[in-house]
C-alpha positions, 0 to 999 in steps of 0.5 A, spaced: 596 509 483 592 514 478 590 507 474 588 504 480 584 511 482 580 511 475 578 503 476 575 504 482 571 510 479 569 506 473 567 501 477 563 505 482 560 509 475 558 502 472 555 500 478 551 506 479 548 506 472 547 498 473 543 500 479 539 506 476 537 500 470 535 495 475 530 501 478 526 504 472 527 497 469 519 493 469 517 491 476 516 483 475 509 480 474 508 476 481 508 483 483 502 486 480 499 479 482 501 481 488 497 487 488 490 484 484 490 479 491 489 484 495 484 488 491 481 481 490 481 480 498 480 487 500 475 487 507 480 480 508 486 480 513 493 478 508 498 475 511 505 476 507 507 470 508 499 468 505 500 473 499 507 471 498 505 464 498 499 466 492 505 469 488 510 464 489 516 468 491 519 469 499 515 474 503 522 478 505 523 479 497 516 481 497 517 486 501 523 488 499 520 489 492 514 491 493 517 497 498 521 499 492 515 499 488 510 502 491 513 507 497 510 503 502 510 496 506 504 491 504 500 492 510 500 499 509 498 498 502 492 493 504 490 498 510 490 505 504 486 500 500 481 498 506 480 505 508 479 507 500 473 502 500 471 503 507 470 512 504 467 510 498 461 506 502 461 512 507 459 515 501 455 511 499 449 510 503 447 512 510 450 505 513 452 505 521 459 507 520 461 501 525 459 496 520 463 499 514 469 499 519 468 491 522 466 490 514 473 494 512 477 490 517 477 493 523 477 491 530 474 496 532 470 504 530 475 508 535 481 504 531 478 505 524 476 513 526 484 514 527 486 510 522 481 514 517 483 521 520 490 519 519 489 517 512 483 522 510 484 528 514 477 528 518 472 523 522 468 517 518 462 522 520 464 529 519 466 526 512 460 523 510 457 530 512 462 533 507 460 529 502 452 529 502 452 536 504 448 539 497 451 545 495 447 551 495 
């Protein structure tokens, strides 16, 4: 029973140190592809299955993946990517907030100025306030 007690706790060792390998091992190159897409398609809707496609791989395996990878889902992924450029071009200019948010990808202003407040901590507007105030 003591044998059959340490086997099984070898294997569990052996398993745990083949897991902890797969993890730091060097994430396969469809996926950086993946994620050249959506910086290449930033203002397009991506759908997995169109992404998975681009890649060659299955889009339940790329979202596992790319979860594992990144910490986040592929549409919150392209979401903090849309909502990063659209900052950028608040910054940016004295365009209508409105047509960055429709250019971002958003259906609507009062859906992109949640979404940005959640991600940013302040409005679209407040934000370019901040960021075009000149200091004194």
């Amino acid at each position: 029973m003591a044998a059959e007690g340490f086997a099984l706790e070898l294997l569990a060792a052996t398993t745990r140190e083949a897991t902890v390998e797969r993890q730091v091992a060097r994430p396969p190159r469809w996926l950086a592809s993946a994620e050249e897409f959506l910086r290449a398609r930033i203002c397009e809707p991506v759908r997995l299955r169109e992404l998975a496609d681009a890649v060659g791989v299955n889009p339940a395996h790329l979202a596992r993946v790319f979860r594992a990878r990144y910490g986040t889902s592929v549409g919150e992924y392209g979401r903090r990517l849309r909502l990063d450029w659209a900052a950028a071009e608040i910054v940016r200019g004295d365009r209508p907030i409105v047509e960055i948010a429709t250019e971002a990808g958003f259906a609507d202003q009062s859906h992109f100025t949640r979404l940005f407040k959640r991600y940013v901590g302040t409005t679209p507007g407040r934000y370019r306030e901040e960021a075009t105030r000149v200091p004194r």
